[in-house]
N, C-alpha and C positions, 0 to 999 in steps of 0.2 A: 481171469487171465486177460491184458491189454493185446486187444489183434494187434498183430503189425503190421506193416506196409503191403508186408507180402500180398493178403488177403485183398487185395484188389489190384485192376488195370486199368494202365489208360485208355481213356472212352475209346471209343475206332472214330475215324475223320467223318467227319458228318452227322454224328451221333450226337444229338444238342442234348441226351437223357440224363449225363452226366450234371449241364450247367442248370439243368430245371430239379433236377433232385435236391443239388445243392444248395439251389436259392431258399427252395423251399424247406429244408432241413434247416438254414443258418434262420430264416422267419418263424417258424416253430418255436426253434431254440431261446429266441429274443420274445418272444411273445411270454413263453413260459418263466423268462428272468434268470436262464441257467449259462453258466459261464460253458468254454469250452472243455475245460476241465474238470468242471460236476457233470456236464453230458457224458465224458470220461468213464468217469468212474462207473457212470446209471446204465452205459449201454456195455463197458468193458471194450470198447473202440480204444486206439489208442488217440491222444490230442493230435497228434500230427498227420495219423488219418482223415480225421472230422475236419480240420482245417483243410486239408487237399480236395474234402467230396463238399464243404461249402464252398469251395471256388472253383469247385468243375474239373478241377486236375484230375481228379481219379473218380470210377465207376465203382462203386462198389458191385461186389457179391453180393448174394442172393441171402447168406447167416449175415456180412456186416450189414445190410440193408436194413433187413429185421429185428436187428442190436436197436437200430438209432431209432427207429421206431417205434418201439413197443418201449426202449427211452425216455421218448419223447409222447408217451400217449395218445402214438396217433398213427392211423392203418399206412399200410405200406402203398395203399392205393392215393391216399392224403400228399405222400410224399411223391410217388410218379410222377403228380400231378391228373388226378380223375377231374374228368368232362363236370361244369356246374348242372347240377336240375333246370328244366327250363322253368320260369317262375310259371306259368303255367301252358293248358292243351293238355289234352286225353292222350295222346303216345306221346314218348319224346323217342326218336329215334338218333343212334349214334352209326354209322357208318364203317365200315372194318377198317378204311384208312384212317380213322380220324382216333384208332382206339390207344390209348399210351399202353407201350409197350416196354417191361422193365426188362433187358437182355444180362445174365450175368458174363461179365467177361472173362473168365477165367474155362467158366464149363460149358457155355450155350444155351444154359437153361434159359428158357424165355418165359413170363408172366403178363398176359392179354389180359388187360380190366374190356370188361366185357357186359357191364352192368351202362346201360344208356343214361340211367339215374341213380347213381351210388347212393347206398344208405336209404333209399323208399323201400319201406318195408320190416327196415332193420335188416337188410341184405345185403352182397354183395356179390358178383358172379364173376367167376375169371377163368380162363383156362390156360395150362400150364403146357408148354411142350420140353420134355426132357429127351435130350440126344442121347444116342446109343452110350449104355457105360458110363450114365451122367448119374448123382445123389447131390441134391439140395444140401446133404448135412444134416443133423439137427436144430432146426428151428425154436426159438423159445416160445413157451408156451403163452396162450391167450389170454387173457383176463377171466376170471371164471364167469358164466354164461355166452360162450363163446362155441359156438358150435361150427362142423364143417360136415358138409355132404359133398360125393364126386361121385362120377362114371367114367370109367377109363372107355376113351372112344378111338383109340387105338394102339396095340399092344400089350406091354405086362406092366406093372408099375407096383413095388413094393414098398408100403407105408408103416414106416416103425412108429409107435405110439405110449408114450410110458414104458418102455422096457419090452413092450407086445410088438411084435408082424406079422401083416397079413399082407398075400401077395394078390394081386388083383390083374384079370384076365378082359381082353375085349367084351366089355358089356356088363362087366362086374362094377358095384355100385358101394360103397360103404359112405355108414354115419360115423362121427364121433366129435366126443366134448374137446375143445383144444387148450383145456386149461393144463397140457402136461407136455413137456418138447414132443416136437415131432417132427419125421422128414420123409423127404417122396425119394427113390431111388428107380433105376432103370438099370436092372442088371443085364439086360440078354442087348441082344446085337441090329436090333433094330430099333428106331425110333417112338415114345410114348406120345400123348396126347390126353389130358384128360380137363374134367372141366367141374368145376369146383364150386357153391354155395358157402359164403360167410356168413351165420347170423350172429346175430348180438339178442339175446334175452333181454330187456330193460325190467 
C-alpha cells in the first residue's frame, strides 16, 4: 500500500532534520540509479512523499523513515546523517549536543544515534524516547543477521516481534533477531526511555 501525505509533517522552524534527511535520501537514491518512482514502489512511499522529504518540505515518521531506508539499503542512522569515524586515535568521543537526533513529527518519538563511531564493530547504539501513549507502528523487518538488544532505563515499553509481545519494566533487558517487523509501544502514562544495540552478523 502507497503512504500518503498524511503520514508525515512539516519539519518545526528550526529543525534543519528534515533538509539533511532529504539530501541524503535523494544522494542514496542517485548513487543507487533508482528513479523516484522505483524508490515508490521498493519502499511503498508514495512519489509525491519522497519528492517533498528530498527537498526538506516534509519530516517524515518514524514507519515512512524506515520504508526509504531499508529501500534504499541503508540504516536509518546513514540517512539522519551519523557522525564520520575519526580516521584515527584510541577513543573517538561524540558529545550529547553534537548527537543527530531523528524527532517523528506526528508522535514525539525521538531516536539519539548515540554510537561516537557508527558501524566499528558491526554495531550501532541509539536510544529511543517514547512519549506517554506513543507506538513506533510496525517497523519493517532487518536484513537476516540483523540482530537488536535493549534495556528499558525508564518506564514500561512493549515490543511486538513476529506476531509475539513482551512488555518490558525498568531494568528489563531483551534480545532478538530483527529479520521479522517489529515495533516499540508505550502504553501507560508516563514517559519510556530505552537504549538499543544494532548488529550486523557479516
Amino acid at each position: 500500500m502507497v503512504e500518503q501525505d498524511g503520514d508525515a509533517a512539516e519539519p518545526q522552524h528550526g529543525d534543519d532534520l528534515a533538509g539533511a534527511f532529504g539530501g541524503n535520501v535523494r544522494r542514496r537514491r542517485e548513487e543507487a540509479g533508482l528513479t523516484l518512482e522505483q524508490l515508490s514502489t521498493q519502499s511503498s512511499v508514495s512519489r509525491a512523499m519522497l519528492s517533498k522529504v528530498e527537498r526538506g518540505e516534509k519530516s517524515p515518521t518514524i514507519g515512512v523513515a524506515s520504508r526509504i531506508a531499508h529501500a534504499l539499503d541503508a540504516s536509518l542512522s546513514d540517512l539522519i546523517g551519523a557522525p564520520a569515524a575519526a580516521a584515527s586515535g584510541v577513543a573517538i568521543v561524540m558529545r550529547k549536543n553534537d548527537r543527530p537526533v531523528f524527532r517523528d513529527p506526528e508522535t514525539g518519538f525521538e531516536r539519539h544515534m548515540v554510537s561516537a563511531a557508527p558501524g566499528a564493530g558491526g554495531a550501532e547504539m541509539v536510544v529511543h524516547y517514547l512519549p506517554a501513549q506513543v507506538s513506533t507502528g510496525l517497523l519493517p523487518a532487518y536484513p537476516p543477521g540483523t540482530e537488536k538488544q535493549l534495556v528499558v532505563l525508564e518506564g514500561t515499553l512493549t515490543v511486538a516481534i513476529g506476531g509475539i509481545s513482551e512488555t518490558l519494566n525498568t531494568g528489563d533487558s531483551l534480545f532478538f533477531q530483527a529479520d521479522a517487523d517489529h515495533g516499540f509501544a508505550n502504553r501507560t502514562n508516563a514517559p519510556c526511555e530505552y537504549i538499543m544495540v544494532i548488529s550486523r552478523r557479516t
